[in-house]
LUMZAFI-828894 format. One record per residue (C-alpha): residue number from 1; residue in three letters; x negated, y negated, z negated. Coordinates in steps of 0.2 Angstrom, whole numbers, m for minus. Layout:
N
{k:NUM r:ALA u:X v:Y w:Z}
...
% end
This chain:
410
{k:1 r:UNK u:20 v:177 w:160}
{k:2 r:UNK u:30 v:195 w:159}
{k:3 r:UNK u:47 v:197 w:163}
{k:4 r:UNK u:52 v:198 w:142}
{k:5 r:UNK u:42 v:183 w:140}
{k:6 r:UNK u:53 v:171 w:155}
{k:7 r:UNK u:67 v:179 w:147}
{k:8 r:UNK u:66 v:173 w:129}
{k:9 r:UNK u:61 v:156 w:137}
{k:10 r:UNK u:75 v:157 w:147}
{k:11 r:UNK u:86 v:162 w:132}
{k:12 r:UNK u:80 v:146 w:122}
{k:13 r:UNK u:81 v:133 w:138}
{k:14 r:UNK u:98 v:139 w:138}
{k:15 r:UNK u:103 v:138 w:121}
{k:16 r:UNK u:96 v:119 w:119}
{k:17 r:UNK u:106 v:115 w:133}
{k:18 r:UNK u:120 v:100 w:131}
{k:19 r:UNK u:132 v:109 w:140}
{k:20 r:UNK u:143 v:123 w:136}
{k:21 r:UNK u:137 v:134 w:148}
{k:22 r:UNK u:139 v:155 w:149}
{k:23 r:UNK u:133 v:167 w:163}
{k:24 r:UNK u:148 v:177 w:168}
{k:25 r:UNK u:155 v:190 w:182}
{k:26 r:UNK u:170 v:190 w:195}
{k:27 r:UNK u:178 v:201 w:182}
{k:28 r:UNK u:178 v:187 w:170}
{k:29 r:UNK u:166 v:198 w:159}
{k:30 r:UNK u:153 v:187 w:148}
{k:31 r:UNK u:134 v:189 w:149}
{k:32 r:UNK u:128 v:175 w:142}
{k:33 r:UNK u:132 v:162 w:133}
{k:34 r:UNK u:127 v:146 w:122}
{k:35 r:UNK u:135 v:141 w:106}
{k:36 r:UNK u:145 v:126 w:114}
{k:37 r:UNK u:153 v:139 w:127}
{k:38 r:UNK u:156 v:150 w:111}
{k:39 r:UNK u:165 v:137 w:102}
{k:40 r:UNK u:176 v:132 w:117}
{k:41 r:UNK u:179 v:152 w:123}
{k:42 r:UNK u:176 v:166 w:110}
{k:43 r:UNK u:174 v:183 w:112}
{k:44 r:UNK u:165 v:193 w:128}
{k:45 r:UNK u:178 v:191 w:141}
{k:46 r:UNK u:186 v:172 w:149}
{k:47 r:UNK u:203 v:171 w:145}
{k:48 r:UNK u:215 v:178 w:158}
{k:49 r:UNK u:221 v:160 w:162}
{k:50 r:UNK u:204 v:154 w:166}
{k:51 r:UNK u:200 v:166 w:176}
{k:52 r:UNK u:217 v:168 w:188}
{k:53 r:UNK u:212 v:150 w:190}
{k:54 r:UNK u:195 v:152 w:197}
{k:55 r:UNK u:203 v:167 w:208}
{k:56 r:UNK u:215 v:157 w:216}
{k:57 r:UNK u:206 v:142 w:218}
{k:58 r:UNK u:192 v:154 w:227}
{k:59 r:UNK u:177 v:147 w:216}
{k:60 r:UNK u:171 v:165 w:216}
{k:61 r:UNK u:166 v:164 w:234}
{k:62 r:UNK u:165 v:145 w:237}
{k:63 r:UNK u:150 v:145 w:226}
{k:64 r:UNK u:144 v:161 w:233}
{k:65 r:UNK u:143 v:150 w:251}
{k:66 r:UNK u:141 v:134 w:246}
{k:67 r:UNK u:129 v:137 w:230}
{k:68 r:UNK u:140 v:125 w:218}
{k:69 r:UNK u:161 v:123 w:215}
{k:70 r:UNK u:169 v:109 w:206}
{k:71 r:UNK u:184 v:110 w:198}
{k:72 r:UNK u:195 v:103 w:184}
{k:73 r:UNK u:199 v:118 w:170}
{k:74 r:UNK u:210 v:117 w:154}
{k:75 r:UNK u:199 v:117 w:138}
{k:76 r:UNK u:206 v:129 w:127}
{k:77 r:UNK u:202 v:120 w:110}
{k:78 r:UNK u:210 v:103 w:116}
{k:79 r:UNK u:221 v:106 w:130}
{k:80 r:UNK u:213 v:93 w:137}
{k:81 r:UNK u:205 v:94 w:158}
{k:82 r:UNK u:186 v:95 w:161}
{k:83 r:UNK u:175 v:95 w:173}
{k:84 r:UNK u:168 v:111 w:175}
{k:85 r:UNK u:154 v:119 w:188}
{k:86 r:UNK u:151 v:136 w:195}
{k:87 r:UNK u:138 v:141 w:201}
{k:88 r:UNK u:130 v:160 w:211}
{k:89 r:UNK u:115 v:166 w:199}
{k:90 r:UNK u:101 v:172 w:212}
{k:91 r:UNK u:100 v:192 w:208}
{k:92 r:UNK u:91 v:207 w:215}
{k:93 r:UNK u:97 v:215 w:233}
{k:94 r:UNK u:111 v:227 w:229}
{k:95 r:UNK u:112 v:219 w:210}
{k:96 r:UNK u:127 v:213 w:202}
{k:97 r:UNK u:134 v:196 w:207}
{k:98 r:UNK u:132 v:185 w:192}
{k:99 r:UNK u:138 v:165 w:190}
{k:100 r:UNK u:133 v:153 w:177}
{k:101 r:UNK u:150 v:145 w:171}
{k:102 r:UNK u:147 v:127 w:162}
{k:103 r:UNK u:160 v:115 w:156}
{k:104 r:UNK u:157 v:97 w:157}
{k:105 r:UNK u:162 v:79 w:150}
{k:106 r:UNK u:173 v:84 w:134}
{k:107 r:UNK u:156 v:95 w:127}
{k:108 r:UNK u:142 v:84 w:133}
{k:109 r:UNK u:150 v:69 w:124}
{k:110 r:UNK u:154 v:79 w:107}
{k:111 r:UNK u:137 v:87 w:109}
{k:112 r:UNK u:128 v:72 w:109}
{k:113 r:UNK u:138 v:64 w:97}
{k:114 r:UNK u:136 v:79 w:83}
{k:115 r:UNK u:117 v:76 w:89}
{k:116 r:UNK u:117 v:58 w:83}
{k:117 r:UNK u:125 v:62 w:69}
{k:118 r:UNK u:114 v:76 w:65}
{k:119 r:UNK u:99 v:66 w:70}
{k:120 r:UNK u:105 v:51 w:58}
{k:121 r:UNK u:108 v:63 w:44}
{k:122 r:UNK u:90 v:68 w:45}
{k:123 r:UNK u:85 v:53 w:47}
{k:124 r:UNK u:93 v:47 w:29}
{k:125 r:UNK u:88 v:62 w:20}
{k:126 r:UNK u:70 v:59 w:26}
{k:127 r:UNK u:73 v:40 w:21}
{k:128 r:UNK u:81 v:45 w:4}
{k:129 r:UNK u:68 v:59 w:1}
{k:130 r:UNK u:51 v:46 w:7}
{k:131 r:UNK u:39 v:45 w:m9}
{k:132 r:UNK u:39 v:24 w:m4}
{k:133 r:UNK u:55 v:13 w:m5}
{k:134 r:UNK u:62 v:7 w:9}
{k:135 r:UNK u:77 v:m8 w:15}
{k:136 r:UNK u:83 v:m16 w:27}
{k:137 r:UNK u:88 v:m34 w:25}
{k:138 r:UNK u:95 v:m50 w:35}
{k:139 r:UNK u:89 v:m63 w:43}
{k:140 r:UNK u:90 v:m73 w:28}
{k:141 r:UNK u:80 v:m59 w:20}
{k:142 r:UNK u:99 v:m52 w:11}
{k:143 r:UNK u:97 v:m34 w:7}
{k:144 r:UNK u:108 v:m21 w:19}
{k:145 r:UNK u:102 v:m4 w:14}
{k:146 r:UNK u:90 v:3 w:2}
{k:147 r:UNK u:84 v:21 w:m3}
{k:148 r:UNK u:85 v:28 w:m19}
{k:149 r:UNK u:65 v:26 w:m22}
{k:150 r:UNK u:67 v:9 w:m21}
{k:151 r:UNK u:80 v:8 w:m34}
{k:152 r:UNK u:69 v:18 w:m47}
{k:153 r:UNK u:56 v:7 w:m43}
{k:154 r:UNK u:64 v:m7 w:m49}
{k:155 r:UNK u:73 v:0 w:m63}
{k:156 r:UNK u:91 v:m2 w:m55}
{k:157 r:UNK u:108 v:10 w:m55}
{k:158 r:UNK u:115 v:6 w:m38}
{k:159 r:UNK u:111 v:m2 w:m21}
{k:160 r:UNK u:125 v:m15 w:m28}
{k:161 r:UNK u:115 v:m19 w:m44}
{k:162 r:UNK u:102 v:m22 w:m34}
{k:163 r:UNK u:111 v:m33 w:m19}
{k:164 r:UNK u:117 v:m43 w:m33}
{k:165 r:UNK u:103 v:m48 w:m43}
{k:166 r:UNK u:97 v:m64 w:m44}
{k:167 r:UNK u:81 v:m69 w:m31}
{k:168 r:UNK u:70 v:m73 w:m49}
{k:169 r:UNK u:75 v:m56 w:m57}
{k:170 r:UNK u:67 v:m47 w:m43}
{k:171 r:UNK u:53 v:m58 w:m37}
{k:172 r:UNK u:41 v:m63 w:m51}
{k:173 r:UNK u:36 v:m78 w:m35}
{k:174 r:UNK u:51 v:m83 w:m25}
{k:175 r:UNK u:39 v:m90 w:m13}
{k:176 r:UNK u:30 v:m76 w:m9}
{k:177 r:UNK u:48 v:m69 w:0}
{k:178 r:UNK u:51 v:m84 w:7}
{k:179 r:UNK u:33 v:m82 w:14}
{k:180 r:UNK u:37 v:m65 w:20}
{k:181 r:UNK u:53 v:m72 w:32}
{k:182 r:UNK u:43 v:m84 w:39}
{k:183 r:UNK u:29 v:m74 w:45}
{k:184 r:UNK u:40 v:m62 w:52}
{k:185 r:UNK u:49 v:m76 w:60}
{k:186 r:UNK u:32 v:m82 w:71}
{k:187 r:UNK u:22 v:m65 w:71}
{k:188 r:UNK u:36 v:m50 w:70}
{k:189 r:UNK u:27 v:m40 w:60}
{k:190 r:UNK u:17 v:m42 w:42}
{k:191 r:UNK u:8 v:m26 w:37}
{k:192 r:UNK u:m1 v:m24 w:19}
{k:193 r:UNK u:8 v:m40 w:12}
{k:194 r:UNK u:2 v:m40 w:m6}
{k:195 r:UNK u:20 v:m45 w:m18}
{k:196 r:UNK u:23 v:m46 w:m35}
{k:197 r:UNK u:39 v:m39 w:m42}
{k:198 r:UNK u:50 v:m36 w:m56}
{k:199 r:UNK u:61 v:m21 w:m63}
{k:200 r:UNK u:79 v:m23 w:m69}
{k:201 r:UNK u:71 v:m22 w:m89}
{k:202 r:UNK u:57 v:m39 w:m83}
{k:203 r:UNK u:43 v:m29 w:m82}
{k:204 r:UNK u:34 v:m32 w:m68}
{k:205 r:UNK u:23 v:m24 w:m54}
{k:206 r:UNK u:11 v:m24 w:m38}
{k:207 r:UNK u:20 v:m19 w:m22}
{k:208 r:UNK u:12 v:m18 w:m6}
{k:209 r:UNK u:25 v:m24 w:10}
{k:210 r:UNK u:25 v:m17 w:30}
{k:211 r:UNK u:39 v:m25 w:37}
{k:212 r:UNK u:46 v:m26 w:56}
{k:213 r:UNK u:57 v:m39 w:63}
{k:214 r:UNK u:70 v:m35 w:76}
{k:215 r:UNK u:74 v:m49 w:87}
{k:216 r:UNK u:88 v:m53 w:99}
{k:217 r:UNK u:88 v:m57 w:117}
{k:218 r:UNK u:83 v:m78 w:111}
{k:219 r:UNK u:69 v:m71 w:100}
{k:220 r:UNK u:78 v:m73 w:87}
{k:221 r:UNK u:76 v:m63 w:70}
{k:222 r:UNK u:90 v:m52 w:67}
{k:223 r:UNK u:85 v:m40 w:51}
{k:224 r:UNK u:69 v:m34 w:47}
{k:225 r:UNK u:63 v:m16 w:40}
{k:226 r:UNK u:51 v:m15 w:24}
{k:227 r:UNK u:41 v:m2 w:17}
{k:228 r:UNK u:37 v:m4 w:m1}
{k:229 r:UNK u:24 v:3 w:m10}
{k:230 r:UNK u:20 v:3 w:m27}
{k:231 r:UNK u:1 v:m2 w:m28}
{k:232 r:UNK u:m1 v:m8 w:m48}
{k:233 r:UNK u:m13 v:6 w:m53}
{k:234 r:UNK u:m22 v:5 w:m37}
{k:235 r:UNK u:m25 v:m14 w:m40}
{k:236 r:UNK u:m28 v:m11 w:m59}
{k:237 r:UNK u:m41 v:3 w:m52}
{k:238 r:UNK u:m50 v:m7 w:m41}
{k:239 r:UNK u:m53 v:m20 w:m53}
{k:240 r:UNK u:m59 v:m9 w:m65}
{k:241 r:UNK u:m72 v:m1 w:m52}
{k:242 r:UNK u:m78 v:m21 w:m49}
{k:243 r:UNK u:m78 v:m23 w:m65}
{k:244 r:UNK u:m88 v:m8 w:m68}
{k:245 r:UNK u:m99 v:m14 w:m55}
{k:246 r:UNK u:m101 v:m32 w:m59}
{k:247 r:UNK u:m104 v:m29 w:m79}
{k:248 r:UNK u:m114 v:m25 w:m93}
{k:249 r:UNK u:m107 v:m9 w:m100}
{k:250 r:UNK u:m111 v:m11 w:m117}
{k:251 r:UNK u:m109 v:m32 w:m119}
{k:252 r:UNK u:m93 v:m34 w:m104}
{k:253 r:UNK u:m104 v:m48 w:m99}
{k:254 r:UNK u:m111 v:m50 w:m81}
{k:255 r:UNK u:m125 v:m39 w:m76}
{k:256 r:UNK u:m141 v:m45 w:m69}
{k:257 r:UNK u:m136 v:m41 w:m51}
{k:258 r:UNK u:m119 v:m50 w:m52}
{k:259 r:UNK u:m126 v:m64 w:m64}
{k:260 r:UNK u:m138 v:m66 w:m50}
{k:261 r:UNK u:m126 v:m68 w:m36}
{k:262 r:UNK u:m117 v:m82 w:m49}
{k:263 r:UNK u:m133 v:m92 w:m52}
{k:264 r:UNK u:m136 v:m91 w:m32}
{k:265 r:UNK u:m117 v:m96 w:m25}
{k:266 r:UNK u:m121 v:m111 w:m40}
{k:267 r:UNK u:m135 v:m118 w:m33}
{k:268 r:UNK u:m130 v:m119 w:m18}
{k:269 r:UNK u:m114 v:m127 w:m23}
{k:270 r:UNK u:m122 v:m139 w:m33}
{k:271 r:UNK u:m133 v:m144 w:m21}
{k:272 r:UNK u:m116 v:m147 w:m6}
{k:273 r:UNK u:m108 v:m156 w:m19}
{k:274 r:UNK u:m122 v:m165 w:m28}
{k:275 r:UNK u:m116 v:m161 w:m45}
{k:276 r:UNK u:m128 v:m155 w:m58}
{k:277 r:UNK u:m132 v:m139 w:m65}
{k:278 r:UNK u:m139 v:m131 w:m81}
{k:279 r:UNK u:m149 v:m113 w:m84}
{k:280 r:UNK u:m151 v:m105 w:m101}
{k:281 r:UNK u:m162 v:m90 w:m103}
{k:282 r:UNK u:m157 v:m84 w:m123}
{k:283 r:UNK u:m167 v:m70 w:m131}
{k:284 r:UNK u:m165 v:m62 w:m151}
{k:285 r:UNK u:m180 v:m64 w:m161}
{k:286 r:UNK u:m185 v:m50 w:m168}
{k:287 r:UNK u:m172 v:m39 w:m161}
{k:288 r:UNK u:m186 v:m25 w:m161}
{k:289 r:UNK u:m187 v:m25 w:m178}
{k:290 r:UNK u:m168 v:m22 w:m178}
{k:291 r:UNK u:m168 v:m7 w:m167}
{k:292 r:UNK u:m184 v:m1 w:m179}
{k:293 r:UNK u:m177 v:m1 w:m197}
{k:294 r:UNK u:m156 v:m2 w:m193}
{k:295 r:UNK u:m156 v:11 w:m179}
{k:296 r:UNK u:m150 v:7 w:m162}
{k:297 r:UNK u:m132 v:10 w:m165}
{k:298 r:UNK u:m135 v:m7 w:m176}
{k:299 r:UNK u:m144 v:m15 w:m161}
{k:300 r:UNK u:m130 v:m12 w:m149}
{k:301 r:UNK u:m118 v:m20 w:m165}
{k:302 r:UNK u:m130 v:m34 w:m162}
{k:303 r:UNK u:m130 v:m35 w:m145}
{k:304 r:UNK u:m109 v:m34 w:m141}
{k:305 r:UNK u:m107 v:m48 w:m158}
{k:306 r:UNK u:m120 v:m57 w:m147}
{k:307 r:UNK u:m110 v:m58 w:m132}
{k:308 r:UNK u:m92 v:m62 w:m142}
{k:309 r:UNK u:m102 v:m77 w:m150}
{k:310 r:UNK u:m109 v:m82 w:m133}
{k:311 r:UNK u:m92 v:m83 w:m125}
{k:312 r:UNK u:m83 v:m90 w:m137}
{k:313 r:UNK u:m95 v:m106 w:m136}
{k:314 r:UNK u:m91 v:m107 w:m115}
{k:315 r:UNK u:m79 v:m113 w:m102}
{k:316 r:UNK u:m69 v:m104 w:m90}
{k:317 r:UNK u:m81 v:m111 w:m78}
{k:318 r:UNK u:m97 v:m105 w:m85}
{k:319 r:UNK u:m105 v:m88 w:m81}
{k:320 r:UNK u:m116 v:m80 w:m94}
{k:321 r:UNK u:m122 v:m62 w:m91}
{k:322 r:UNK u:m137 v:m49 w:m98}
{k:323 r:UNK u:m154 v:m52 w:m89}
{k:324 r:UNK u:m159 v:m37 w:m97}
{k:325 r:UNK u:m165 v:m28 w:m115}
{k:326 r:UNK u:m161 v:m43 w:m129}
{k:327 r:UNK u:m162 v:m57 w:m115}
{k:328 r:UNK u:m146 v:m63 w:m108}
{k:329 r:UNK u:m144 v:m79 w:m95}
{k:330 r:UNK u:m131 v:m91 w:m95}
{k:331 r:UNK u:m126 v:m104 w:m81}
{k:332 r:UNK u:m118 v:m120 w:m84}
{k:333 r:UNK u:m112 v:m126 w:m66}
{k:334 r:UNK u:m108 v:m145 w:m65}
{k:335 r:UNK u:m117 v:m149 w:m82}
{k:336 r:UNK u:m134 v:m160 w:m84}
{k:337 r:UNK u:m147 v:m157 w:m95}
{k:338 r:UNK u:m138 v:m165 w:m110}
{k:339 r:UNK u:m123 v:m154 w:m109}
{k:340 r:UNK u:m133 v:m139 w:m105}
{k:341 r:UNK u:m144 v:m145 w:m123}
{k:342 r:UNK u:m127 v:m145 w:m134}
{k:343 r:UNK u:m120 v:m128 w:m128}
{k:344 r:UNK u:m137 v:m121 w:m130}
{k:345 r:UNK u:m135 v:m126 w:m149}
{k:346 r:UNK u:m118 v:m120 w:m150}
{k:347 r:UNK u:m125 v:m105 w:m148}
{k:348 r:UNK u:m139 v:m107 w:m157}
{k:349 r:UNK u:m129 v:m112 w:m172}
{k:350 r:UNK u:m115 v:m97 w:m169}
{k:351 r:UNK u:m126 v:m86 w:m169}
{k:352 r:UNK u:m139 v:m92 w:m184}
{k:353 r:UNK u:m122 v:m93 w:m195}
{k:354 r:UNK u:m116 v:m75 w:m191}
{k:355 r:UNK u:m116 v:m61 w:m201}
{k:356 r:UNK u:m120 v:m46 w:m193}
{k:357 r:UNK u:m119 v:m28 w:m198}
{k:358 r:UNK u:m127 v:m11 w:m197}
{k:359 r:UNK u:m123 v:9 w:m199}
{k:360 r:UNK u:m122 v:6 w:m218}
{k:361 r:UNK u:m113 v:m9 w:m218}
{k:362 r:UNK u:m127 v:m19 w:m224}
{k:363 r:UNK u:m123 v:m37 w:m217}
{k:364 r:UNK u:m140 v:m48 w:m210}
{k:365 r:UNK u:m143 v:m62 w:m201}
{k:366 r:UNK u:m151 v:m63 w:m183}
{k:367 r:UNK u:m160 v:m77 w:m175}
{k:368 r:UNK u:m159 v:m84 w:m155}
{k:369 r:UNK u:m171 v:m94 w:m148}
{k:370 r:UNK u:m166 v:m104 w:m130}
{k:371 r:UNK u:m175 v:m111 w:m116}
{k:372 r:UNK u:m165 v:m125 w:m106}
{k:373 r:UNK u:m166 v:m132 w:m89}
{k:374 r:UNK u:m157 v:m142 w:m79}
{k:375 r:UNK u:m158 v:m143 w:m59}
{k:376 r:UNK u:m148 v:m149 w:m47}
{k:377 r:UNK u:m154 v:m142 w:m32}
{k:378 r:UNK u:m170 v:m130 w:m33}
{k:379 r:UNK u:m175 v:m113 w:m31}
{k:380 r:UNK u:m168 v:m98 w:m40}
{k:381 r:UNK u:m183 v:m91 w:m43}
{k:382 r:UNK u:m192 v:m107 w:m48}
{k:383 r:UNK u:m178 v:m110 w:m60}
{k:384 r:UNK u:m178 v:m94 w:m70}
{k:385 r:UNK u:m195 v:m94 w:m72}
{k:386 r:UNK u:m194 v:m111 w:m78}
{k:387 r:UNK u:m181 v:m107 w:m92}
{k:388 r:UNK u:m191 v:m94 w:m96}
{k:389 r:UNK u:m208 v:m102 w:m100}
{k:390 r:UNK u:m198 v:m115 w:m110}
{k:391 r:UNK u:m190 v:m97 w:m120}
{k:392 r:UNK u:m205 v:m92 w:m124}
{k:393 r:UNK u:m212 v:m108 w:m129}
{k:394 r:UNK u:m197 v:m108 w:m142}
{k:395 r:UNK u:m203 v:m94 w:m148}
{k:396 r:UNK u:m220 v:m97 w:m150}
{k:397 r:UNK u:m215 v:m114 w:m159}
{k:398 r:UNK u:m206 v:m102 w:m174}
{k:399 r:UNK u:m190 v:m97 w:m163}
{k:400 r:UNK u:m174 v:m99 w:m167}
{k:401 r:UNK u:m174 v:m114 w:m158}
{k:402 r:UNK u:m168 v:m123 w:m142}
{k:403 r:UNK u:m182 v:m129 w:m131}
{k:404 r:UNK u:m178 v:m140 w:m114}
{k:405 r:UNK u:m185 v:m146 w:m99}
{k:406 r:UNK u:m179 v:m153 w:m85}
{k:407 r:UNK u:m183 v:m149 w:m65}
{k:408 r:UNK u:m185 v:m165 w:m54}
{k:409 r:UNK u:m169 v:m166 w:m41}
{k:410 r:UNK u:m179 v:m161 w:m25}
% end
């Protein structure tokens, strides 16, 4: 490294440094100094008090022999005594002899204690200016301190607004806080905690938690940090990719891949529980003709009234779905054969009595015809293909009809 180069380090070690501190001459001439030792002694020169002091006390040359002298000195901003050291600078044969002057106590303590204030300054601005919201709360889970991305979050004016606000006008499920404070109680630390809040005018949102406990010496929790993140379109997002993934785009029912994974996680319930089950493979008659003579933008008319009519005529516990083209499967978990036979003319029926429309407004009626089987434990495969021969026997008996059959309990 060249000479400019330790220099400037030098400079910057110097400067940093926690004591007031300057590089001074037996004349009391100034070198060198920090900005502490500038605040305490201005100008380039020590005052003529200081430095009669160090000449009669014989600092000069005790710290020449002895490499350090200690001595109390008169802070000229407070009056008050400090320790202060001086120490011989090495220098070059035949250079002047140069000492570094540094003052103590009074400067280390209000250096570090403007550090830690500067340090907790930046430390709220960075809080304050944090794109995520951010509190501190008791042990009880009471609020201490939040930042301001936290109060537009939730809609309020103040810290106070929020600090008085009742528990059910901020948490849409009281529970899941009380949750939160007991999991920090036994592990310390719950990271991606999934919440559901509401703002000050009732509307409500997704947040996402990361909080840390502190504890005391007992293990005892004595407040606990949060980071909160507001996660609603990210939810609403995701479950608009699954749903995107999972479902027919032009029906919204189940595609063939999802309805597949139903009709599998079905059967096998089905055969844990020993509780029945029912297939339905549906098909349009004549839904060719449809696309042929109305266009296919009455087709997929058909097809999305189709599905309307088909859920209408289910439970909340029922899965229907497109099999593919005009031919749609629907499962019936925990229904026998019977059961499966009166849904099946539900729709039947639904759709029979609809009328549908085209392009040109011209209303007409379509037909379904439905093949019905009822299993309480068999094979995917075997069951489909069951349903589907009793489809297409419904169709070759005039459609429009239900036809069912019924797979022996293996």
């Amino acid at each position: 490294m060249s000479d400019i180069g330790k220099k400037n380090i030098f400079r910057r070690v110097f400067e940093r440094s926690v004591r007031a501190a300057a590089v001074v001459d037996r004349d009391g001439r100034i070198h060198l100094s920090n900005s502490g030792f500038q605040r305490m002694i201005p100008g380039s020169r020590l005052p003529q008090s200081i430095l009669e002091i160090l000449k009669m006390r014989r600092t000069f040359q005790v710290s020449a022999e002895q490499e350090h002298a200690r001595f109390l000195i008169i802070d000229p901003g407070t009056g008050r005594n400090q320790p202060a050291t001086l120490t011989q600078l090495p220098g070059e044969p035949g250079g002047e002899n140069l000492f570094l002057l540094e003052f103590h106590s009074h400067f280390e303590e209000t250096r570090l204690e403007e550090a830690l204030q500067e340090s907790e300054q930046r430390f709220c601005q960075l809080q304050q200016n944090l794109p995520v919201g951010i509190y501190r709360a008791n042990r009880d889970g009471d609020l201490e301190t939040v930042n301001d991305t936290l109060l537009r979050m939730t809609g309020y004016d103040s810290f106070s607004q929020l600090q008085m606000a009742e528990l059910e006008d901020v948490w849409a499920d009281v529970r899941e806080r009380d949750n939160l404070i007991r999991r920090l109680r036994e592990e310390g630390a719950v990271l991606g905690y999934t919440v559901h809040l509401k703002r000050k005018d009732g509307g409500e949102f997704i947040g996402s938690f990361d909080a840390r406990g502190k504890f005391d010496k007992e293990g005892k929790l004595v407040y606990f940090d949060t980071i909160v993140q507001d996660i609603t379109e990210k939810v609403r997002a995701q479950k608009e990719l699954e749903r995107l993934a999972t479902s027919d785009s032009l029906t919204g029912l189940a595609n063939r891949q999802h309805l597949m994974a139903k009709l599998e996680y079905e059967l096998k319930r089905a055969e844990r529980y020993d509780t029945p089950l029912t297939l339905l493979m549906i098909d349009l008659d004549y839904f060719k003709q449809i696309n042929d003579t109305r266009g296919h933008q009455a087709g997929d008319a058909v097809l999305r009234d189709f599905a309307g009519l088909v859920g209408q005529n289910l439970r909340e516990i029922d899965h229907a779905g497109r099999y593919g083209g005009e031919e749609f499967c629907v499962v019936l978990p925990e229904t026998d054969l019977e059961g499966g036979i009166i849904i099946a003319e539900r729709i039947r029926e639904s759709v029979e009595n609809h009328v549908f429309s085209g392009r040109d407004e011209a209303s007409f009626h379509v037909t379904c015809s439905i093949g019905v089987v009822n299993a309480e434990s068999a094979d995917m495969d075997e069951l489909i293909s069951v349903a589907d021969s009793r489809l297409y026997e419904a169709k070759r008996d005039g459609r429009n009809r239900v036809v069912p059959y019924r797979v022996e309990k293996l």
